[in-house]
N, C-alpha and C positions, 0 to 999 in steps of 0.2 A: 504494500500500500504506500510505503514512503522509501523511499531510496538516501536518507539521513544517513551518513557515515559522520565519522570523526578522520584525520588526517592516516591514522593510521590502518585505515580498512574497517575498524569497527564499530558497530553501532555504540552510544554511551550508555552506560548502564543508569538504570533510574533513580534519581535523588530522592529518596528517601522521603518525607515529609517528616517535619517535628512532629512529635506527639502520637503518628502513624498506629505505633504499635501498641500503647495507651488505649489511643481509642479501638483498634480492632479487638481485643483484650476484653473492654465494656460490653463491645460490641457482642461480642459471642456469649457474654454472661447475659445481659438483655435478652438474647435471644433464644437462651437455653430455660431465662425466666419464665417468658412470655409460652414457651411452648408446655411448661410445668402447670401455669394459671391457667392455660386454655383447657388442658385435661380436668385442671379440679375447679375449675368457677363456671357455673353458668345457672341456669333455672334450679338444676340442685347439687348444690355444692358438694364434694365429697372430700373426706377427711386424706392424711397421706396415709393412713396405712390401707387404706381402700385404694388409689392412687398406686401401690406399689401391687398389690393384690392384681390391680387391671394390667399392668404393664409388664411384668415378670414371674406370673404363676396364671397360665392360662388355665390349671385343673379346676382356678376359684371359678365358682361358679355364681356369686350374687350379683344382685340389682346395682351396686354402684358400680363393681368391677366392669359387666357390662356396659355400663353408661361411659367408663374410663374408654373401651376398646371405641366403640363408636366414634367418640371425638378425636378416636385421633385421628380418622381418615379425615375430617374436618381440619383440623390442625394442620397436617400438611397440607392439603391443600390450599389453606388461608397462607401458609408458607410461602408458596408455591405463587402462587398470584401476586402478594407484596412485592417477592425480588424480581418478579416478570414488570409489573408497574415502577418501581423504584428504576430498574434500568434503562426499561423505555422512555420515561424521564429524562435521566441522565444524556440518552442518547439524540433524542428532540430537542433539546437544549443545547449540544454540542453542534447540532446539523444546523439548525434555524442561526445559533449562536446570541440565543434569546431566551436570557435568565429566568422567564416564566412562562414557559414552552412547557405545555401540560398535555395528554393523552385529550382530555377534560373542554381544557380552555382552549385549545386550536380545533375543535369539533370533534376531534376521530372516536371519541365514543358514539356520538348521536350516527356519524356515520357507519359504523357497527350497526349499532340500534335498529338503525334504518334497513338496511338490509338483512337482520335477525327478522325482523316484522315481518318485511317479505317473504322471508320463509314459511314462518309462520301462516299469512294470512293465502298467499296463493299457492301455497304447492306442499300445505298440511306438515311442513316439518314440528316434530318435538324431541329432537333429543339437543343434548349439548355437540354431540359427535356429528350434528348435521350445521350446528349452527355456524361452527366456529370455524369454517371456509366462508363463508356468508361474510361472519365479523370480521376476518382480514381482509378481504376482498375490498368491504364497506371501508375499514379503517385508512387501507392502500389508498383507494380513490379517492377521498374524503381529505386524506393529507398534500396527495398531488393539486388537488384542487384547491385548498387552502394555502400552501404556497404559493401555487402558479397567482392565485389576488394578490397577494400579500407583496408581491415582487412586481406588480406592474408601476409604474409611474418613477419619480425620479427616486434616488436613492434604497434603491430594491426592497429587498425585505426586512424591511425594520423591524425590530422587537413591535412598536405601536400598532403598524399593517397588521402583522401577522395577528394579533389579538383580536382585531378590529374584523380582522378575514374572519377567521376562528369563531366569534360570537356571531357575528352574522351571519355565518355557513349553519353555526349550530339550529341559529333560530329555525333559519328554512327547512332546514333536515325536522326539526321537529316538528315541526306545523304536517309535513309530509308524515310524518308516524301518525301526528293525530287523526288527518284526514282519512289515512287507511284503517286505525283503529275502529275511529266511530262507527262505522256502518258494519261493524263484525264483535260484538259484543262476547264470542263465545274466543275471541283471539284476545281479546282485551284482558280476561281474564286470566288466562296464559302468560301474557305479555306483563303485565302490570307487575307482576314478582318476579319478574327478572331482572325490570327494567331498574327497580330499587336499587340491586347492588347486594347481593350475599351471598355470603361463604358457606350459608347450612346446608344448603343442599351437596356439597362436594362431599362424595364419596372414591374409594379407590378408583371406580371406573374412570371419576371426572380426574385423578391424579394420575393415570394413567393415560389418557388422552391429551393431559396438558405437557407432559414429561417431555418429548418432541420439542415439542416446540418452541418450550425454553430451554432444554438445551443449544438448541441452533442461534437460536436468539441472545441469548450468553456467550456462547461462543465467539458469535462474531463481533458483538460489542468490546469481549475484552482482547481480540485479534485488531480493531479500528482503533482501541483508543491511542496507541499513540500518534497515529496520523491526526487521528482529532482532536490532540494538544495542537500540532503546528496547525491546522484550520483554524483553531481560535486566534492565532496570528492574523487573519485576514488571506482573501483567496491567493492573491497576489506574493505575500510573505510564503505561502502553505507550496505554491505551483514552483517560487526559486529553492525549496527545500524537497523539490522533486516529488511532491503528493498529488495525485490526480483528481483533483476536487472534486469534479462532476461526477465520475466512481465512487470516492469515499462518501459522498453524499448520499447514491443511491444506494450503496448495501449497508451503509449505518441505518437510513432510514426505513430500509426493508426491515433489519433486524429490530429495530421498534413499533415498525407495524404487525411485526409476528408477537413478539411478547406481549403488543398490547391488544392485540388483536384474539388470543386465543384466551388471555383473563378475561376479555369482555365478554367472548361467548359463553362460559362456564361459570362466571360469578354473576354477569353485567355489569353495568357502567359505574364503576368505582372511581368515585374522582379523585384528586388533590393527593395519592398517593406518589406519585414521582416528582411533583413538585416540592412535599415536605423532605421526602426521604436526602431527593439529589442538593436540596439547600440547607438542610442541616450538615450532612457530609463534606459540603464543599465549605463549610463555618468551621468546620472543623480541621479539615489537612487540605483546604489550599483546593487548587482546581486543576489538579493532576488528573486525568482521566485515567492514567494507568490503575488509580487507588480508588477515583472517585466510584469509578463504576461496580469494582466489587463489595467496598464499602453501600454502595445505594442499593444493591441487591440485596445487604443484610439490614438496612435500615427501611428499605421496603418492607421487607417477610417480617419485621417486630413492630413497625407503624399498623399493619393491618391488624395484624394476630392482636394486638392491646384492644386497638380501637373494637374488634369483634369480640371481645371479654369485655368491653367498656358497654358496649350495646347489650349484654346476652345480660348486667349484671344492672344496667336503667332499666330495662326493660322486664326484668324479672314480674313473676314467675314464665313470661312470655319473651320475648326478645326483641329487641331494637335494632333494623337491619344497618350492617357497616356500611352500607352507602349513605347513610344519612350520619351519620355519626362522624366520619372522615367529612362529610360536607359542613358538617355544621363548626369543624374544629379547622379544616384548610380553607374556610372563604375568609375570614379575618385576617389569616396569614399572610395569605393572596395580596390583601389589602394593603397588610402593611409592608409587603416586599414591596409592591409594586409603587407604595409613595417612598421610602427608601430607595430604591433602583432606579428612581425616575425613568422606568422604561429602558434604560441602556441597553445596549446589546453587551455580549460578553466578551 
């Protein structure tokens, strides 16, 4: 992807960031936290020696043990989906080069949506495993055509464009779900719990069908990032350091339309997750993409899994879905990056 040497044939090896290993360190403790509360918190709590009962004595046979085994196909997959959004974040943000460049806020969820509906309402689809070609398809074209506005007039795609494309795209995209909704009542009801955003429904089969896909998706994110340190240089800076921009652009971009694309079929439109996760990360060790992006796959997978014990534990004895819980705690955030940032690009 980049053709960078040093004087003596070889690439330089990566500086480190202060604090790196500090924070990777928390980072895997949170994470190992978050996956212990998910097992024992939700509608009914269970104690740890039940807790240890579910997870390493399968002969037990009670009501909370059972309840421990359940949740953890949940669990991973709430995993599974944060570092899928945490990275596609990271990597929308890297491509645009636009500090709040969100799955969420540049449309590519409604455009998911959009095309999940249609499955739905013309050609009877219900599973996840049908949808989530649908939702990268939607997400793919959705992002194409959010840049392709956002870059017309002078000074291309500005962080402000890109926003301004992104809500507006969104709007229309959803006016079009409502329009197909209304007049299908028995889709609506289908559609409406998906559309929320939640991780109850994942089970093995839905972490089995997501596995794919974030692998690929991972992969090629943490295969780009160093090319998309010198992109944040500017195209210009990125093309005399021998990176092919209009390449790096499109297979970063693809690998964020796949990660984000296949948590939206499988959970639905979860917002504001790659926006918290990739700018806490990047508050933390600098804006290395070598670090940022595995760092924002672990502070994806612990932002969702909280936020889904946050919901299961307001919500009690019932549950409060994580789409609304990451909305109601990343729209303020939003807020205040975006009057801090004044919109800059990165």
């Amino acid at each position: 992807m980049s053709n960078v040497t040093v004087s003596n044939g070889r690439r330089p090896s990566p500086h480190i960031p202060k604090h790196f290993y500090t924070v990777l360190i928390v980072s895997l403790i949170l994470l190992g936290t978050s996956i212990l509360a998910s097992l024992a918190f939700g509608s009914r709590s269970v104690p740890f020696h039940d807790l240890i009962n579910g997870l390493f004595r399968p002969e037990v046979d009670t009501y909370e043990a059972n309840i421990i085994r359940k949740r953890i196909s949940r669990t991973v997959f709430s995993l599974f989906c944060g570092a899928a959004l945490g990275v596609s974040g990271s990597l929308m943000q890297a491509v645009t080069r636009n500090p709040i460049a969100d799955p969420s806020i540049l449309g590519v969820n409604t455009g998911a949506s959009l095309f999940v509906v249609c499955g739905m309402a013309f050609f009877g689809m219900t599973t996840a495993s049908q949808y989530i070609w649908l939702a990268m398809l939607g997400a793919g074209l959705t992002s194409i055509f959010v840049f392709g506005i956002g870059s017309l007039g002078r000074g291309g795609a500005t962080p402000i464009k890109l926003v301004l494309a992104g809500a507006a795209t969104s709007a229309a995209l959803s006016s079009l779900v409502t329009a197909i909704l209304i007049p299908r009542s028995h889709v609506m009801d289908q559609f409406r719990f998906w559309q929320v955003g939640s991780v109850g429904a994942g089970t093995w089969g839905s972490v089995t069908t997501f596995i794919p896909f974030l692998l690929v998706g991972l992969l090629i994110g943490f295969l780009t990032s160093p090319a998309l340190n010198a992109l944040a240089l500017g195209d210009e800076a990125a093309k005399g350091l021998g990176v092919k921009t209009g390449t790096l652009r499109l297979i970063a971009a693809l690998a964020g339309v796949v990660l984000c694309g296949a948590a939206t079929a499988l959970a639905g439109p979860i917002g504001f997750i790659g926006l918290l996760a990739t700018h806490l990360v990047r508050l933390l060790v600098g804006a290395d993409l070598r670090f940022v992006i595995p760092l924002s796959a672990v502070a994806g997978a612990v932002i969702l899994t909280v936020s889904d014990i946050a919901g299961r534990l307001i919500g009690s004895p019932g549950e409060l879905e994580v789409g609304v819980v990451t909305a109601f705690v990343g729209a303020p955030i939003l807020i205040i990056l975006a009057m801090r940032a004044k919109v800059r690009s990165l």
